[in-house]
N, C-alpha and C positions, 0 to 999 in steps of 0.2 A: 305819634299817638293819634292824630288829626285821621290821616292815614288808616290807620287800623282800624278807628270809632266807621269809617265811611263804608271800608269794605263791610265791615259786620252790620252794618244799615242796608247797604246794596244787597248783602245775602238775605236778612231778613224780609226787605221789599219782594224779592223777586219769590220768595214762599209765599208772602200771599198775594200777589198777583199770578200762584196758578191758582188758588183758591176764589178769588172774582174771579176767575174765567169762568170755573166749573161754577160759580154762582150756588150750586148745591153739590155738598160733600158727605156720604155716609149719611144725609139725612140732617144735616146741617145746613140752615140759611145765613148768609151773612145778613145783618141788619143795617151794619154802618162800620165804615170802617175811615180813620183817620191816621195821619202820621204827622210826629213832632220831633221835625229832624232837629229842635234846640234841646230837644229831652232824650235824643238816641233811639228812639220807640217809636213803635205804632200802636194802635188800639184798634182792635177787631173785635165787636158785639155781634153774637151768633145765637142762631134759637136752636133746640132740639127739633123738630115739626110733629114727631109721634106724642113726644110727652112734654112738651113744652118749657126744658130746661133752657134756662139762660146762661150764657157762658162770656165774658169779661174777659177777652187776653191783651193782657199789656206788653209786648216783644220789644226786647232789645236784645245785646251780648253781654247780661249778668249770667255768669253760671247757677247762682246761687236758686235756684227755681222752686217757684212757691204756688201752691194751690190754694183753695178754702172753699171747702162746702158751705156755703152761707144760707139760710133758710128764713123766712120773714115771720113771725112769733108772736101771737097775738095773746097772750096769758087774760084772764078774766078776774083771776082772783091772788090775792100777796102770798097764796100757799105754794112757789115758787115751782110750779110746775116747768118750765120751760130750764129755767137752773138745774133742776134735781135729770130733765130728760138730758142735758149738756152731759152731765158727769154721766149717766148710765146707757147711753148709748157705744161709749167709751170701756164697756168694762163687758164687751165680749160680743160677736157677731156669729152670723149662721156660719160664713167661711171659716170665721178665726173664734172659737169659743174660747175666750181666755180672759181669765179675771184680771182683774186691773189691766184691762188690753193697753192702754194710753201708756202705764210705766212697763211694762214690758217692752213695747215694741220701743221703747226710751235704752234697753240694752242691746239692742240688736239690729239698730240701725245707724246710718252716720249722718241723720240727719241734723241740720242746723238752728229748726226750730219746730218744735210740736206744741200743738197746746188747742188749748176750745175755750169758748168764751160765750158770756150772753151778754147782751146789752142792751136798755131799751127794747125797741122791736125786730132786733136780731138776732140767731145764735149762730155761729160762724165757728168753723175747725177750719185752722190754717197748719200746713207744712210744708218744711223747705230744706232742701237738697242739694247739694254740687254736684251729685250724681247719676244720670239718668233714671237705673234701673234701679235705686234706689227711691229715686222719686217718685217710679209706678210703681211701686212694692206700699209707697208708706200711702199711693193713692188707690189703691186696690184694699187695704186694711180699712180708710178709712171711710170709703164711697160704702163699704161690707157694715163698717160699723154705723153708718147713718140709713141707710135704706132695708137694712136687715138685722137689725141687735137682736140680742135675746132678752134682755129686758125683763130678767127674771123676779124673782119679788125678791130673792135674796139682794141682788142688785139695788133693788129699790131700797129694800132696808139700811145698806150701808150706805149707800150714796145721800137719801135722803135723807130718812128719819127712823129710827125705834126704838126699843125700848130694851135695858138690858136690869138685870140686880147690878147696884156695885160692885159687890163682887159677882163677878158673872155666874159662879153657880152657887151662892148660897144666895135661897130665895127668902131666908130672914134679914137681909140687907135692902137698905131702900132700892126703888123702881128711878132708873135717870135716864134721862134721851141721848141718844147718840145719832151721829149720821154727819159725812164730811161736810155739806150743803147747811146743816143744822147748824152743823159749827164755825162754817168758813160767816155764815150772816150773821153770828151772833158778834165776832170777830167784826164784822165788816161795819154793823149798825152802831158800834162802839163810836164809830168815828163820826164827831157831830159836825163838820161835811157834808156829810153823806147823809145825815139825816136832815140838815138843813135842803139838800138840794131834792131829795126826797117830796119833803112841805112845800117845797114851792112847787114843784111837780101837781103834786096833790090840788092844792090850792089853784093855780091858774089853769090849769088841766080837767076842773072838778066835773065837766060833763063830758069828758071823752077821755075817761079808765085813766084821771092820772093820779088815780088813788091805788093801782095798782102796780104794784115793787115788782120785777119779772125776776129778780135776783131772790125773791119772797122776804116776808118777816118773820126772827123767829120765833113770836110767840104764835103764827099762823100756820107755818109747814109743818107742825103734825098733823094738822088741818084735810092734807093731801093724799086721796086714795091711790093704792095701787092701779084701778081700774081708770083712774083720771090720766095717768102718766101713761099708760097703754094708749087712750083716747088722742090723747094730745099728740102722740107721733103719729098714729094713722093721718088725723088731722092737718097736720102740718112737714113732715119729713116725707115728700114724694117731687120726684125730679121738676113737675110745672110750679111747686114754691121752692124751687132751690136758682141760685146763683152761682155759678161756679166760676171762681176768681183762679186767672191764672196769670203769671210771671216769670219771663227770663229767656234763656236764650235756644229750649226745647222747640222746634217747629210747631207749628197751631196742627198740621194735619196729623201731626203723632199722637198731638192730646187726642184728637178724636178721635184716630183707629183705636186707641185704648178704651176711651167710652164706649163707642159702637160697643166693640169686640169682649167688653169685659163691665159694663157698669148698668146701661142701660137697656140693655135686655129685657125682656118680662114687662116692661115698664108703659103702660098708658096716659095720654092728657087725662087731668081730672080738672074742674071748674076750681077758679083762685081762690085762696083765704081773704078772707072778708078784710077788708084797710081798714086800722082804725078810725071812729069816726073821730070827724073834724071837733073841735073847741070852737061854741060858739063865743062871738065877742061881748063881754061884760057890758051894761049901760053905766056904770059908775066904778070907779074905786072902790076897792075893798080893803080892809084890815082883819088881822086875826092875831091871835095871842097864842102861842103852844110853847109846850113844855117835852122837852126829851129824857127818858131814862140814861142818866149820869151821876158818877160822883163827881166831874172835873166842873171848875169853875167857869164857865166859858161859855157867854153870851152872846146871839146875834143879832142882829136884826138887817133885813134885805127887802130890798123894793125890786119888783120884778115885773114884767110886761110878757105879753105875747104879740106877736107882729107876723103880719101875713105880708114880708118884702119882696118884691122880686129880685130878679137873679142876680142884676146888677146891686140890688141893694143892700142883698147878703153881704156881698164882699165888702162894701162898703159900711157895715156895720162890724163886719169884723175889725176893720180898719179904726172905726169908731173906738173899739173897744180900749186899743192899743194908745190909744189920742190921749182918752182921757184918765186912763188907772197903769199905761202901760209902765210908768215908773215914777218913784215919790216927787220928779221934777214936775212931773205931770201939773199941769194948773190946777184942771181939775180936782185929782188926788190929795194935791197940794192944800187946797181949800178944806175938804173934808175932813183929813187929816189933823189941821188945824185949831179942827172946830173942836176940839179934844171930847168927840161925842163916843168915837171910836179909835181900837190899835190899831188897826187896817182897815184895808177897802180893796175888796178883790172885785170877780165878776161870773157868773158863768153865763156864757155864749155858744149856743148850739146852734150855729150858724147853715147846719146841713139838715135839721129836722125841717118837717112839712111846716110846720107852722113854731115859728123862731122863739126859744125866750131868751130874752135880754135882763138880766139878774143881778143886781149888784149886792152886795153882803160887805157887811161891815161888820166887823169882828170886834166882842170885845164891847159890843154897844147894850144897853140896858132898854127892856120892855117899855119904861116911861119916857123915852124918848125916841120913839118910833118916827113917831109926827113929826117931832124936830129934824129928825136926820133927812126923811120925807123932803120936806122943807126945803130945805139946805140944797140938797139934790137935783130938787126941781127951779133952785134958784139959780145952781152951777149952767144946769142945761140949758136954761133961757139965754144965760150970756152968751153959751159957749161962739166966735167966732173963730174959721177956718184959722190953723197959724202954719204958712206954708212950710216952715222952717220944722216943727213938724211933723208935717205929713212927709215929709224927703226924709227925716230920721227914719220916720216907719218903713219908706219903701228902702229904704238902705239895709234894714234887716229882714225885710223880705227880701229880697237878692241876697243878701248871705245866707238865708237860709233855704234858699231854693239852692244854691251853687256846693253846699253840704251835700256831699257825695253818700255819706253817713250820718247824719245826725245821731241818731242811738245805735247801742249795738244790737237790736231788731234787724231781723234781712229789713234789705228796701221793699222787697216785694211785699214788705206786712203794712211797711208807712202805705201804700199806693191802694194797698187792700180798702184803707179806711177813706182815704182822702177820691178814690176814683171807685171802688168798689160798693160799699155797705151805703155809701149815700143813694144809692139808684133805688135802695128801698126808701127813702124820701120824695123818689119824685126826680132827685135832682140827675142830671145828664153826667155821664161816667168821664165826660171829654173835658168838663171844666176842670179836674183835678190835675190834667196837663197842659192847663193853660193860666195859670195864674198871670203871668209877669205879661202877657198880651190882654188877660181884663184889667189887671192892672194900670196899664198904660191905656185904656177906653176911659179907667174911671179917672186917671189923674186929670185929664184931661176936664172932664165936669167938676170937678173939686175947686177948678178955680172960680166958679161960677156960684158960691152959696149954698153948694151940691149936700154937703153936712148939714146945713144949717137947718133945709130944709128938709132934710132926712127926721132930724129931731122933730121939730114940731110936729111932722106928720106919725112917728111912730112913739114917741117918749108924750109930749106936750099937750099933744088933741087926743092921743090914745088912749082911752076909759078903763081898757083892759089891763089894769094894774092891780096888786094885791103888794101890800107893805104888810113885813110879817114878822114876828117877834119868838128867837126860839132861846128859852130858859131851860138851863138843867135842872132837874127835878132825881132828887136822892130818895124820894117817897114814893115816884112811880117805878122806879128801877125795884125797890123794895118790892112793892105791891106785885109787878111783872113776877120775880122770882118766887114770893108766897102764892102767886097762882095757879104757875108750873107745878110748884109743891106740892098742891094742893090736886091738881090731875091729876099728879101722876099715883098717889094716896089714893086717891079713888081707884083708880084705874086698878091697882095692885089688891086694893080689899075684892075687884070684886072676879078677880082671876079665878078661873081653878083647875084644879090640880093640873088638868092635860094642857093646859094654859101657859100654866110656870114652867113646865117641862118643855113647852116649847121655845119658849123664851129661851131656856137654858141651852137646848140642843140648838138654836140657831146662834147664841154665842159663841158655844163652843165651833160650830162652823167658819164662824169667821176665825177661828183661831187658828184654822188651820192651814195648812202650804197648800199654795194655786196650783192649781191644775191646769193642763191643757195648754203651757205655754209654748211649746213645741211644734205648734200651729201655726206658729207665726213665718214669716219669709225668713229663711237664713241668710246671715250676712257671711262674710271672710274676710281677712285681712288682706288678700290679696291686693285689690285695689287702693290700698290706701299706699300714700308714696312713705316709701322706707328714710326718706329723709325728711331734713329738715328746711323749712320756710325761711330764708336770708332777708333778712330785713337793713339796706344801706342804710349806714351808720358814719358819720364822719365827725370824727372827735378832735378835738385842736386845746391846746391851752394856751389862754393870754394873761399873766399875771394876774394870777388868782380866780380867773375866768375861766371856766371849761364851756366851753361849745361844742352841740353836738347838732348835728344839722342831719335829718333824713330829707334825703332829693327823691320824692315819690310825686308822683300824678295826683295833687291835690284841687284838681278843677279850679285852679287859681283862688286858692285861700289858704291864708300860712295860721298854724297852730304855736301858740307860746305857751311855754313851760317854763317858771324860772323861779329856781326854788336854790335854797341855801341858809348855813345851820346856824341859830339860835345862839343868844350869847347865853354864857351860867345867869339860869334863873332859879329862885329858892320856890322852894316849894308851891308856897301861897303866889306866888306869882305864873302860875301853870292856869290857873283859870284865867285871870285876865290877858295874858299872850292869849287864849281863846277866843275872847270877847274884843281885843286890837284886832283882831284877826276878822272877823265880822264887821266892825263898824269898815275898819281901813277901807274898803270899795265903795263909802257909800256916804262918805265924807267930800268935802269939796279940798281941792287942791290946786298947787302950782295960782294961788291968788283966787280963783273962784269959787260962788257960792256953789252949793253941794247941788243945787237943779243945775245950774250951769255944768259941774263934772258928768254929772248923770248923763244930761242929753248929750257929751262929748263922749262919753261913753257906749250911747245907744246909737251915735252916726257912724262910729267908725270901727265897731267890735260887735261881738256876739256876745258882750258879757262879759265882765275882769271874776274869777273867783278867787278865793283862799282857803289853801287847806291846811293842815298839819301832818306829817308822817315821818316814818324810817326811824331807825332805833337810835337816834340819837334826834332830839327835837329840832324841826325843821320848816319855814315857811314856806309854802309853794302857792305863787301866782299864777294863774293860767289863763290864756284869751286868746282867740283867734277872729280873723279880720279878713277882706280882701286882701290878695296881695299887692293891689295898685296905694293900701293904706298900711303896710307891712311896715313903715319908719314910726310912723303915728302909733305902732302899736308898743314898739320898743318903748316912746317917749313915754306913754300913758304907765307903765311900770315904772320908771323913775320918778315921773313925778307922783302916783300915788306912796309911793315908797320914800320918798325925802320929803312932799310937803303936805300929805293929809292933814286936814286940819281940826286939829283933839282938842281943841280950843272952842268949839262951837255947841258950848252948852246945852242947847236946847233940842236941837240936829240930835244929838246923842241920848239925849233924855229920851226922846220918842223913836231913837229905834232901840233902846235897853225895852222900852215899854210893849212895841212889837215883836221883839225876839221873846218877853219871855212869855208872850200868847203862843206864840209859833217853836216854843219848846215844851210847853205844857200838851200841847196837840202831839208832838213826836214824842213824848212819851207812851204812847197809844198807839200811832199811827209808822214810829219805827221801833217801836218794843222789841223785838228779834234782834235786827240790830243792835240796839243798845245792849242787849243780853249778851252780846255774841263778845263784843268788846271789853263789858264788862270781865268775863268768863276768863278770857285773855289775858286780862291787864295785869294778871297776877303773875304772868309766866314771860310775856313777850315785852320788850322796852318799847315799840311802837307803838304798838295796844296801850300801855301804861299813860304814854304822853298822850294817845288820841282819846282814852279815857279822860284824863285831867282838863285837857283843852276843846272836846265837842261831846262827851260822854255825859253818862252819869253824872259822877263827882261835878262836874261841870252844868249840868241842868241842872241839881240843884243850888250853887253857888249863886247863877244868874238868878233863878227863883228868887232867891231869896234876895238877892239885890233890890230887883225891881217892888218887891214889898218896904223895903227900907231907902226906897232912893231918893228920897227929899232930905236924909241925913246923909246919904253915903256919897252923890253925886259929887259935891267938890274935891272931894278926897282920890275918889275915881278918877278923876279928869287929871290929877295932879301925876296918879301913878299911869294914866296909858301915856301921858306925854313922855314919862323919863324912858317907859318903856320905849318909844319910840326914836329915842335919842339914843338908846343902846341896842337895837335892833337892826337897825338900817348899815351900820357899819360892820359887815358882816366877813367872814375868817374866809371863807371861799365858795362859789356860786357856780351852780350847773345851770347854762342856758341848752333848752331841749327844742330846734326851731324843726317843722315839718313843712316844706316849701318846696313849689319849684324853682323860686328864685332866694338867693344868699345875699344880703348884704352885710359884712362883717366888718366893713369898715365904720360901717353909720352906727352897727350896732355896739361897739367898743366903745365909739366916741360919745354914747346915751346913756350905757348905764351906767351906775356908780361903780369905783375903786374900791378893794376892800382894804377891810383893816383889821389887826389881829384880834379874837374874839377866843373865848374858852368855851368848848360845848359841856351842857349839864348832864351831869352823872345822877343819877339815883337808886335808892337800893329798892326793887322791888318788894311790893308788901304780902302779905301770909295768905297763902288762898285759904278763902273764907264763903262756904255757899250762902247765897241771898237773895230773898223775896223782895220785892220792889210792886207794894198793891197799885194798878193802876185802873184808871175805868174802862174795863173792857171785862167781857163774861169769859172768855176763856184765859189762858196762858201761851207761854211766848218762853222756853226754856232754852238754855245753851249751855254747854261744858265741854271746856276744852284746856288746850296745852302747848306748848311750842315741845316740838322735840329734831330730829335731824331734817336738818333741811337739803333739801335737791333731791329729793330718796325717791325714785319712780317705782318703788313698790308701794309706800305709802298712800300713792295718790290711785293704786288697785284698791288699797283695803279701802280708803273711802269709798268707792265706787261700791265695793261687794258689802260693806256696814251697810250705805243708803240703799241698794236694791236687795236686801238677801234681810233686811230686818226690819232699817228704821219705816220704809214705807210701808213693808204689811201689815207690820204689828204697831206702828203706832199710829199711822193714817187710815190701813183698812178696816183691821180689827176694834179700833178705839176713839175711831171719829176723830182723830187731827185735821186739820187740810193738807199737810206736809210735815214731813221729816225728811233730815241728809245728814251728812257728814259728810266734811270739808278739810282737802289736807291743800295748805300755799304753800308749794316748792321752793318758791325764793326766800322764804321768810319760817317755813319749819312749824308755822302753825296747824294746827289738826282739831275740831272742834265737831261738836252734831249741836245740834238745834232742832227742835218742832216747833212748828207754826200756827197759833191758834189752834189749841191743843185742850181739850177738854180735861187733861190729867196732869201732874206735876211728879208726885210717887211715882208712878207706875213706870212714866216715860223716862227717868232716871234710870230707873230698876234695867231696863230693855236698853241703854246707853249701856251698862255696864255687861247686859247680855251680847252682846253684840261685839265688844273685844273681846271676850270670852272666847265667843265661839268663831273666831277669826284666827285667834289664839292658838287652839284646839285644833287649829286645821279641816275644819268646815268648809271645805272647797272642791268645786269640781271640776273636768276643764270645760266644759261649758260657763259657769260662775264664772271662771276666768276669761275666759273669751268675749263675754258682754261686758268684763269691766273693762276691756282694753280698747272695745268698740267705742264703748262710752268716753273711755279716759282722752281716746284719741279724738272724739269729735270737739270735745272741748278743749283739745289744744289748737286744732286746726280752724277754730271757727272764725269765720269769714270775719276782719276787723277791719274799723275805720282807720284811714290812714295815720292818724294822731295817736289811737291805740296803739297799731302795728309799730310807729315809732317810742311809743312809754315803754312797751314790752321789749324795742331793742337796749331801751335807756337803762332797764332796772337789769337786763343780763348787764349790761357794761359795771353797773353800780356794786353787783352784787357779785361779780367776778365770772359769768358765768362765759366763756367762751363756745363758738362755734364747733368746738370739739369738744367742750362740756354738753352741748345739748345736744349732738349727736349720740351720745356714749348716754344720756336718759332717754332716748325714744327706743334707742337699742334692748338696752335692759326694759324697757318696759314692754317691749312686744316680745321678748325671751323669755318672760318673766315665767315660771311656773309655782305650784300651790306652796312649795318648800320656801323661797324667795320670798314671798308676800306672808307664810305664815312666819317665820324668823323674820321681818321686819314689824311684823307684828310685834312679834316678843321682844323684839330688844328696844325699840322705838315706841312703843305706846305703852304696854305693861307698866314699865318702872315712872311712869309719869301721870297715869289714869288715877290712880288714888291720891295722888297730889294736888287733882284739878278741882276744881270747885262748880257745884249747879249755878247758874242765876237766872231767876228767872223773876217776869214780869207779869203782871195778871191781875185776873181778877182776888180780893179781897178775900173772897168765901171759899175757893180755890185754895189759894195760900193758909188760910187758918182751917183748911181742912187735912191740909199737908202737912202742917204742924204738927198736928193732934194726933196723927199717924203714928 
């Protein structure tokens, strides 16, 4: 391997060292260039010289190669101008005139990741490839779709904002807003997060536009002209403010024959977009009081700074972060925690902006105790002294997380987009984001010297620029917000006429109709995709009642643990709290130590112990991964959370029942979809059922309620997770799932526990029954689905052809969703649609049912076919972290599926034709669709308007 990584470093070195030679290439200067032979890469920063594009390539030999147009976005006002241009530069260009261009070109390519984004003072379209000319195809559509859209007003109307009758053409029905943009912020403002982080933005920001949301507000973005959103791309969308991020293992001089020859053309220097101005520094502390439109209960209050650090101190602040809230063991955290002022204590730290805020929020804390908490805060930080022991925890999870070959399943190229890419519009140098572990060892070195201590005083302690800020739900401003809306759009409607309403109508009816001009796009073929299948080593063993499966992959020396194994018979009522044992169990102290003591043994030598619950018969699964020089320590840390957690620790438990059920009132909002999706299920599938009972629904409200009544219920509790625990741990038979390059099986036998015979719990699934669940948020969040044949690769076409060929035109373009899909899981027979912050609950049902209809019906064509196979295939081939690539060999093995099983579904699924996929239609979804049940989550006014239906 060693070997391989050098040759593929010698090739990529000697490309560009003919690119220094020629010094200037096609019109291209190099600026800087560095190499990080500990990272496999080089970094080469280049300018255009005619039009002054900037270009960012990070080289190594990842196939997976990734671009991103990045442009720096200076918005003025919260009527979400630079959002609404995100989404509509995306829905159709001079080369490619095709509506909804982004999900189109999502059928007919096999790319790994598409998407666009705005943030703060960026808007960024990134995509990623294993395939070359696919790579140019998806960076030809979108260089077309950013320097050239068409940007029509119909465009504008659907992406943004307008106006339609409920029922679209009768104009005696009230006037309502629609628009993806309109809806995805009404959806997004829901989350009091986000509007906490929002406020303090606002507030510490108050003289340099941080009272401006670039994602907009929605009582503002009807606010926004068409002729503003025209403005704003002349403005800001031209090659001297773009960035162009590139990644992997394509040559740098290929990107730029491609630019020369096909992007930059036509294209002139024009003078920079004006930088925001700086936030001058406060002479005093500030306070403020506000109030957010909500029905949930959920209070905060946050003390927050701006700090002008240098480079070294950034990081050093980040590190900060981690010191003192990084876990409940935390002193710090531990303290405030304590002070029973608040459920928690987070942070936000934006360590790559111009000018840093350092944020703490405390959740859960009340407006009359602002000053207290204030207080408390400012009293932690005077004491704080250095505790070497640790800053070595911290830096032991920065090396595990540098040595994370994958951390998410995002290409790498997106992580390196944000950490070396989008910061250069801060200011900050593209070279620090591949060099951590070398400033790190600059600053450990000053650390020992009081380096923290003084960090505080100078940016927390003497810092004036602080605002303590208090944010209350308010049931009377959410009220007042929607009688306002009401109230426009009432006017708006009396004072229409006639050629007015007709236009309204004629442009609904537009959107109602099938896209045009998709045939524009680059064609793809199956050609190039490999007609087989991806082998994933697999090594399975059994030891008295022990199965071991060991994947030997190239995991950059860090091994993944999986150890999961089934449930004794539990009664019914006892399905939520295995839920709730299953939550505290990590976070408990064990094997004799206090629960900070486990924590910090947990943060020196893992990435993090979780627990979950799944598979159709109920099942615990632990998971952690660690260096593999700590690979025995990780075994150990499973048994003894597992044999000596300690359920005994009253108080420990009291406060985190009191923090989970803050942190499941917010996931009701914040994973609504989710919870919809499982719920929808649980009526059909026995894993769903269990994961409903035990992290679900049924389950949020159980804890809900707990924590209302936990001064009567707590000993009672503590009596039943202990016995749980004594009937738990003794388990009927266990899958160890180890992803390493090193195996020890001998140590690993001798550490975990022996099993003992246990009875797995049966239950009888209960009656699907559709249900509303009001939560506070303005839109909905709906799902219906079904288990039917599982391993069926026709199946997983009709999903494909349901989500492209209905749920996204008609329920995202036509009706202002942010999304809709359907979802078929081969291992498991589940089949399910859902929309996404979804302006409608009726209608989107009705279009669920239209949609196996005409799947049904034989609605298909072989084109339709052809993009669902594109589609179907990229998401099976899509690049995985090594730990994934081993779960995915774990559940064929679990689920019977053999080597010759998954040949014989990639086969039929590229065979597949419309007779195929419409008879699996009919016999697999038909007789089980009327069986399934809606659920959905939402807003209040929503749901009792669905009713009344």
């Amino acid at each position: 391997m060693k070997k391989i990584l050098f040759i593929a470093f010698a090739v990529t070195c000697c490309s560009f060292f003919f690119l220094q030679a020629t010094a200037d290439y096609r019109g291209f200067t190099i600026t800087k260039s560095d190499s990080f032979p500990d990272r496999n890469c080089k970094l080469v920063q280049l300018e255009h010289k005619k039009t002054g594009l900037r270009i960012i390539h990070v080289q190594n030999d990842d196939p997976e190669n990734l671009f991103a147009f990045c442009f720096y976005t200076t918005p003025t006002k919260s009527h979400g101008v630079a959002h609404v241009l995100e989404h509509s530069v995306l829905d159709g260009s001079e080369k490619f005139p095709v509506r909804g261009l982004l999900f189109k070109l999502m059928e007919g390519t096999f790319a790994t990741y598409l998407n666009a984004s705005t943030s703060g003072g960026s808007t960024y379209y990134p995509a990623a490839s294993q395939y070359p000319d696919d790579f140019y195809n998806l960076m030809d559509v979108y260089a077309d779709a950013c320097f050239h859209p068409l940007l029509t007003k119909e465009t504008f109307h659907k992406e943004g904002h307008r106006v339609e009758f409920e029922t679209f053409d009768d104009p005696t029905t009230p006037l309502v807003y629609k628009g993806v943009v309109f809806n995805e912020m009404k959806g997004a403002m829901a989350n009091p997060l986000t509007q906490l982080y929002f406020a303090n933005n606002q507030e510490l920001f108050c003289d340099a536009l941080g009272d401006v949301r670039s994602g907009g507000e929605p009582h503002i973005i009807p606010e926004l002209t068409y002729e503003e959103l025209i403005q704003f791309h002349k403005d800001h969308y031209y090659p001297g403010n773009c960035m162009l991020f590139l990644y992997g293992n394509i040559p740098l001089e290929r990107h730029l024959d491609f630019l020369a020859d096909h992007v930059l053309e036509g294209h002139e220097r024009r003078p920079p977009v004006p930088e925001r101005p700086l936030q001058p520094q406060f002479d005093a502390p500030r306070y403020k009081e506000l109030v957010y439109a909500s029905h949930q209960d959920r209070s905060f209050v946050s003390v927050g700074w701006v700090m002008n650090p240098t480079e070294e101190e950034r990081l050093a602040l980040e590190l900060l972060e981690h010191v003192l809230l990084g876990s409940d063991a935390s002193p710090c955290k531990h303290a405030l925690m304590q002070s029973g002022l608040c459920s928690d204590v987070g942070a936000f730290v934006e360590a790559d902006r111009r000018q840093l805020p350092f944020i703490f929020v405390f959740d859960g804390a009340k407006a009359q105790d602002a000053r207290k908490i204030e207080s408390l805060l400012l009293d932690q930080l005077q004491k704080f002294v250095t505790d070497p022991d640790a800053i070595e925890r911290i830096i032991a999870q920065v090396e595990l997380r540098e040595s994370d070959l994958r951390p998410t399943q995002r290409p790498v190229g997106l992580e390196l987009l944000y950490s070396v890419g989008l910061t250069s519009f801060e200011g900050n140098k593209p070279e620090h984001g591949l060099q951590l572990q070398k400033r790190l060892g600059r600053l450990q070195e000053k650390l020992k010297d009081g380096f923290l201590e003084r960090l505080i005083k100078c940016h927390f302690i003497d810092n004036p620029h602080r605002v303590t800020l208090s944010l209350t739900p308010s049931v009377q401003l959410e009220t007042e917000r929607h009688q306002q809306e009401q109230d426009r759009l009432r006017a708006m409607k009396a004072a229409l006429s006639e050629k007015e309403i007709q236009a309204i109508i004629d442009e609904a009816q537009f959107f109602r109709m099938n896209n045009v001009g998709e045939y524009a796009l680059p064609k793809r073929s199956l050609d190039s995709i490999s007609q087989d299948i991806l082998e994933i080593p697999l090594v399975h063993s059994s030891h008295d009642g022990l199965d071991l499966h060991h994947s030997e992959v190239y995991t950059n020396h860090i091994s993944y643990v999986s150890f999961e194994f089934a449930l004794p018979e539990l009664a019914q009522n006892e399905l939520w709290k295995t839920g709730l044992y299953g939550y505290l169990l990590p976070q408990l102290g064990s094997r004799g130590r206090s629960y900070q003591q486990t924590l910090e043994h947990i943060e020196r030598y893992t990435g993090g112990l979780g627990v979950s619950f799944a598979k159709d018969i109920p099942t615990i699964t632990l998971q952690t991964k660690g260096l593999d020089k700590n690979q025995n320590v990780l075994f150990e840390l499973l048994y003894d959370t597992l044999t000596t957690a300690n359920f005994t620790d009253k108080e420990r438990i009291r406060q985190l029942i009191i923090k989970h059920a803050a942190d499941l009132e917010a996931a009701l909002v914040n994973q609504s979809v989710d919870l919809a999706i499982t719920a929808t299920l649980s009526f059909h599938s026995k894993e769903r059922y269990f994961e409903q009972q035990m992290s679900g629904l049924d389950y949020i409200q159980k804890v809900l309620d707990l924590a209302k009544n936990l001064d009567t219920r707590l000993d009672q509790l503590l009596i039943d997770l202990q016995s749980l625990q004594k009937r738990i741990v003794p388990y009927q038979r266990a899958d160890l799932l180890l992803t390493s390059e090193i195996y020890n099986p001998d140590h690993l036998l001798s550490t975990l526990i022996k099993p003992e015979a246990s009875v797995a719990t049966e239950f009888v699934l209960p009656q699907a029954t559709s249900m509303s669940y009001p939560v506070g948020t303005n839109v909905a969040f709906n799902a219906r689905g079904f288990s039917t044949a599982a391993y069926e690769p026709y199946l997983l076409l009709v999903s494909e052809l349901v989500t492209r060929k209905y749920l996204v035109p008609m329920i995202r373009e036509q009706r202002g969703a942010y999304d809709a899909r359907a979802i078929y899981e081969p291992h498991t027979g589940n089949f399910y649609m859902r929309s996404y912050r979804d302006p409608h609950i009726k209608s989107t049902n009705e279009i669920f049912c239209y949609a196996i209809e005409r799947i049904t019906a034989g609605d298909i064509t072989p084109e339709d076919i052809l993009k669902a196979k594109i589609s179907a295939l990229r998401a099976l081939d899509m690049p995985k972290s090594p730990a994934v690539k081993a779960e995915s060999a774990y559940l064929n093995f679990y689920y019977g599926r053999s080597d010759a099983d998954r040949r014989e579904f990639r086969r039929k699924l590229l065979n597949a034709n419309a007779s195929d996929i419409q008879r699996a239609a009919s016999e697999h979804l038909v007789p089980y669709f009327d069986k399934s049940a809606l659920v959905t989550l939402g807003s209040s006014k929503l749901i009792e308007s669905h009713c009344n239906q």
